[in-house]
N, C-alpha and C positions, 0 to 999 in steps of 0.2 A: 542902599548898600553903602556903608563906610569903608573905601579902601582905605590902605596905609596912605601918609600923606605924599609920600616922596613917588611913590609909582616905582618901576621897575629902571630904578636908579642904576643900578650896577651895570647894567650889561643891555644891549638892544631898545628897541621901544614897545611898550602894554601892547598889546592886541583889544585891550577894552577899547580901544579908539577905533577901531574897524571892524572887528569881529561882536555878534549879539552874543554874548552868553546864555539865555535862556535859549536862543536858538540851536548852540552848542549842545548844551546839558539834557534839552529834553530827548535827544537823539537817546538818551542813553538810558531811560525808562525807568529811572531810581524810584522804589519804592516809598525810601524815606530810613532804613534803618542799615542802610550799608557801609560797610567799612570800605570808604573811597580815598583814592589819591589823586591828586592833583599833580602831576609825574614833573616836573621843572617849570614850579610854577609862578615863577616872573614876580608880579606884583600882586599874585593871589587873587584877583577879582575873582577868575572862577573856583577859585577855593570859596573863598568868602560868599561867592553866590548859591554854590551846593549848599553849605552852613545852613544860609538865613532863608533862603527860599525852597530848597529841594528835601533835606536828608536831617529831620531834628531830631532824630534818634538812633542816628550812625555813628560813625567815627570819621574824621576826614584828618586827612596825612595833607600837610604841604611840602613838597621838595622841592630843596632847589640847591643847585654847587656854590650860588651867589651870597654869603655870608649877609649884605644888606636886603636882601628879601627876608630871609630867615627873621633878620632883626625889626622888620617892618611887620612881620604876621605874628612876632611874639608882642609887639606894641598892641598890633587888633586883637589879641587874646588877650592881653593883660585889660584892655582899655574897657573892653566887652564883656567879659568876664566867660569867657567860653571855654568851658570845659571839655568839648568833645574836639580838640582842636590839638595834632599831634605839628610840631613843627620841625624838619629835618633836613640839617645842612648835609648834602653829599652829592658826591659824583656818580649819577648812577650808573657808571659802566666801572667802576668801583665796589658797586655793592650798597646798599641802603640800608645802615646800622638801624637794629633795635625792630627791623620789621622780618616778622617768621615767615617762613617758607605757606606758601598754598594759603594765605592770612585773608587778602585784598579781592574786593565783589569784584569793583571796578579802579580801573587804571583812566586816567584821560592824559593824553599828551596832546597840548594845541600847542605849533609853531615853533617846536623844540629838535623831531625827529632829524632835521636836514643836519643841525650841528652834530650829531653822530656821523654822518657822511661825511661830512668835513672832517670830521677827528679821526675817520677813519677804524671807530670803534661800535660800529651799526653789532655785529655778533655781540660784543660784552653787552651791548645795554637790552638786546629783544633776552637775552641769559638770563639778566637781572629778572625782568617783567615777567617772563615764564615763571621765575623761582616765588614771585611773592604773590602773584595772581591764582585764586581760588581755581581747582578744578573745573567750576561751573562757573567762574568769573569772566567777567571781560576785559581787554584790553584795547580802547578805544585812542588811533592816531588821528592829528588832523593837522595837517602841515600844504603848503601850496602847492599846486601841479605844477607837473614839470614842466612849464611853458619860458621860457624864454619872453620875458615881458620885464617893467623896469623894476617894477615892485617887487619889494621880498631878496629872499637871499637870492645868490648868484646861481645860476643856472645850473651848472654839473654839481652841486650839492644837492638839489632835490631829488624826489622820488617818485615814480608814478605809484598806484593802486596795485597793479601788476610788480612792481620791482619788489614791493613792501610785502606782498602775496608771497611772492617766491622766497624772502629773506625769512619771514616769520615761519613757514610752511615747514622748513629749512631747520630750526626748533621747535618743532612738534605743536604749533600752533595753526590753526585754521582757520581760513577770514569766513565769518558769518555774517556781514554787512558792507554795504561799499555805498555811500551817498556822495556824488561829484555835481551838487547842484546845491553849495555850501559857502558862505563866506561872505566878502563882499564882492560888490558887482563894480567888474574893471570890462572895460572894452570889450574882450578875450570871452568874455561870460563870469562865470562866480570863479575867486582866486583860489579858493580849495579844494579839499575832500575830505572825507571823514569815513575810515576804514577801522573795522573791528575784527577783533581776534580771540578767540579762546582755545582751552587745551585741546588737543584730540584725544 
């Protein structure tokens, strides 16, 4: 897998340093022909990793609000020559131009969900993911547990399974998966979870 070269220069540090991706992605049972997004995705590895291992006959969306990701995965597109490759600067508790309503199979957010706590904009952005996730789509979160440990964002930004249950529930989404034996292994046990969601 060829990342961009600079990593996820703009904002925070890759999750490819601690998190498996294929351990990520197989959770999420892609056929191969889905129209997938990779919901704020940093330095794209797990975009680039759906691409070239999981979905060669999909469509894969990259987002991200960070204007140098953007320009980092239209280099791997140009460089690669990849065509099923959509690349999108935007805020998604703003709205995600150019993507229709009930479009996207699967949604994936790894290590993004806690910064909507922090912004305090948790409702616009699960709004967003309702509006562009397929009736029978999914939307799959995985962000740290609420633990109190030194790793990761600051403690009152996270979320547990139960908060994000009650928040998506709350927009006519259902959790139809919860796996909290995910990530990497800290003291504590595994640092994350990995919670899914679709329409009712």
């Amino acid at each position: 897998m060829m990342l961009p070269a600079n990593g996820h220069r703009a904002h925070g540090f890759s999750s490819a340093h601690f998190l498996d991706s294929d351990e990520i992605i197989q959770e999420l049972n892609l056929k191969g022909d889905e129209t997938f997004m990779d919901a704020g995705c940093g330095d794209g590895h797990n975009a680039i990793k759906v691409l070239e291992d999981y979905n060669h006959k999909g469509t894969v969306y990259a987002v991200d609000i960070y204007d140098a990701s953007i320009e980092d995965m239209e280099k791997y597109k140009n460089e690669n020559n990849v065509e099923n490759l959509i690349n999108i600067e935007a805020d998604i508790t703003e709205g995600i131009p150019g993507v229709e309503d009930c479009s996207v199979d699967v949604i994936l957010m790894v290590n993004v969900f806690h910064g909507f706590k922090a912004s305090r904009k948790m409702d616009e952005a699960v709004d967003e993911l309702a509006r562009i996730v397929k009736n029978d789509g999914k939307i799959a979160i995985m962000d740290y547990k609420a633990w109190d440990v030194p790793k990761g964002p600051p403690t009152p930004v996270r979320s547990s399974p139960q908060d994000l249950e009650e928040l998506f529930n709350s927009h006519g989404l259902k959790m139809t998966y919860l796996n909290e034996e995910i990530g990497e292994d800290i003291p504590e046990g595994k640092s994350h979870y990995l919670i899914m969601f679709e329409k009712e």
